[in-house]
N, C-alpha and C positions, 0 to 999 in steps of 0.2 A: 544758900550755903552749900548747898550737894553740888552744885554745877561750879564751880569753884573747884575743883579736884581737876576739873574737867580741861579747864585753859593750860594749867602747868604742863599736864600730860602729851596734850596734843600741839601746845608748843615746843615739847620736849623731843617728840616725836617726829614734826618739821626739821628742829637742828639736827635732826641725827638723818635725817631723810635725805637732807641737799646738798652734804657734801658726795651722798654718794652720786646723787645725781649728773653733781660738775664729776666727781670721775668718772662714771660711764662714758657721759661725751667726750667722745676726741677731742682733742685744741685743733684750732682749725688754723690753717698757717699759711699766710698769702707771702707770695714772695714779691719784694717791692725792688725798690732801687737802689739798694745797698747790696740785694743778691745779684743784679748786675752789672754791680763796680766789681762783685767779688767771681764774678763767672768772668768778666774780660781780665780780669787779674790772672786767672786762673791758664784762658785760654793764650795769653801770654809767656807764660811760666812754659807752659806748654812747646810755643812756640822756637821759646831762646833754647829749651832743651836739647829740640832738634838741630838747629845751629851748633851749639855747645860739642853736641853727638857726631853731628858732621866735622868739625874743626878736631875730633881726640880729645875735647876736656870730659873726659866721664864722670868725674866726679863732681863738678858744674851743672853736667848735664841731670846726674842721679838730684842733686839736690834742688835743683827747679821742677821737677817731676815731685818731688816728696809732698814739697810747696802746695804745686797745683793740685797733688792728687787731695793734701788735707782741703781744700778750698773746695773742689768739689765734694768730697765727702760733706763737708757744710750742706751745703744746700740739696745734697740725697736728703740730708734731716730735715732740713727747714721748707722743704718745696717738695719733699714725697708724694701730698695728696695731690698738686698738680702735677706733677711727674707721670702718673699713674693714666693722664687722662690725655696724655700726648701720646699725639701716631704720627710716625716719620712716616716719609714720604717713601714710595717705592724704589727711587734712587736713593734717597737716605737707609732706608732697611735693607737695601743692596750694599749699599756701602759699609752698613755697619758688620753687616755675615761678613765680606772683605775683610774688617779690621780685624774683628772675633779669628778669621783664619790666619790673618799675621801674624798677629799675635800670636799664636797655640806653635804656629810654625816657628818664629825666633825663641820661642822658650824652649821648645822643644832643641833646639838647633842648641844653645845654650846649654842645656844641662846634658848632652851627647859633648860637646867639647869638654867641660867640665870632667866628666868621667874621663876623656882622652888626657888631659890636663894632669888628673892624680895619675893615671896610668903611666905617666912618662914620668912623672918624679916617683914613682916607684920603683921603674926601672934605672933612671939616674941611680935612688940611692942603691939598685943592686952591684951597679958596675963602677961607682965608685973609688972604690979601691983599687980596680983593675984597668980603666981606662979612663982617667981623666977629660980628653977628648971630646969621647961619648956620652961624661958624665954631665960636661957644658951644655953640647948638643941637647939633650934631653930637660933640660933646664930650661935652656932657653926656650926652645919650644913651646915647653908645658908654660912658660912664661904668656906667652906668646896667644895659646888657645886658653889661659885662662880670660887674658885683656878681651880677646874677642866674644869670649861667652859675657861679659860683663857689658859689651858694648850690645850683642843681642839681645838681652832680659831688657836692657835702659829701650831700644826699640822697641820691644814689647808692650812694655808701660808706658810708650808714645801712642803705641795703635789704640789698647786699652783707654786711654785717657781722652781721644780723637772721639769716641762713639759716645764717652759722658758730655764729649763739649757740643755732640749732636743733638744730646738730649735737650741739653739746659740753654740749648741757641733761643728758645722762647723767647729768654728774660730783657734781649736787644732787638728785639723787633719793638 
């Protein structure tokens, strides 16, 4: 009868033991053949972007990039711990510092038009009143350098997105 105390506790003690146990371990997370329907989805979207970006539709272009970028960010989740254990190749890691420097460059380029952009409709509305002309001119302009900062950030998140499709090329081999 004394050891009888004994099972309830120390089975009590198990159920309370092993859930922690499954949360300590990671979940372990293979990526199979549905992350590389969703990586060439991805690298696609990609793709028509730059077409899109080339032909003036920016807003085609931004929304195939949104796409792709969610589609990658999937599989940062779902294929992290293999992610981790990929090394690109010396032309790859060459290429990727390349894209990281494009990038940095058309954002950069971008957000300097951007400021040019407000600055001319500043100026539009100062003269305004006083020169219609020059109020156009300034409009259209700032028109003008806003379109092209939007078309350089949509490049940037092409260069950007080109280094994840380098990462995650594993999944079609």
């Amino acid at each position: 009868m004394t050891r009888l105390w004994f099972v309830p506790t120390v089975l009590g003690a198990l159920l309370l033991f092993v859930p922690l146990v499954a949360q300590a371990a990671p979940p372990k997370t293979q990526c199979g053949p549905d992350h590389a329907i969703l990586y060439k989805r991805a690298v696609k979207l990609v793709d028509d972007a730059e077409k899109k970006l080339a032909a003036g539709y920016t807003a085609e272009a931004r929304a195939h990039l949104k796409e792709a970028n969610s589609l990658f960010t999937i599989l940062q989740k779902e294929c992290l711990p293999r992610e981790k254990k990929i090394i690109l190749t010396d032309k790859e890691a060459q290429q990727e510092a390349i894209n990281q420097k494009l990038a940095a460059d058309e954002l950069a380029q971008a957000e300097r038009l951007m400021k040019s952009a407000a600055q001319k409709e500043k100026m539009a509305a100062q003269v305004e009143s006083i020169n219609r002309n020059l109020y156009v001119k300034y409009l259209q302009e700032a028109k003008r350098e806003y379109e092209q900062a939007h078309m350089r950030s949509i490049r940037s998140e092409i260069y950007a997105l080109r280094n994840q499709q380098m990462t995650f090329k594993f999944l079609v081999k």
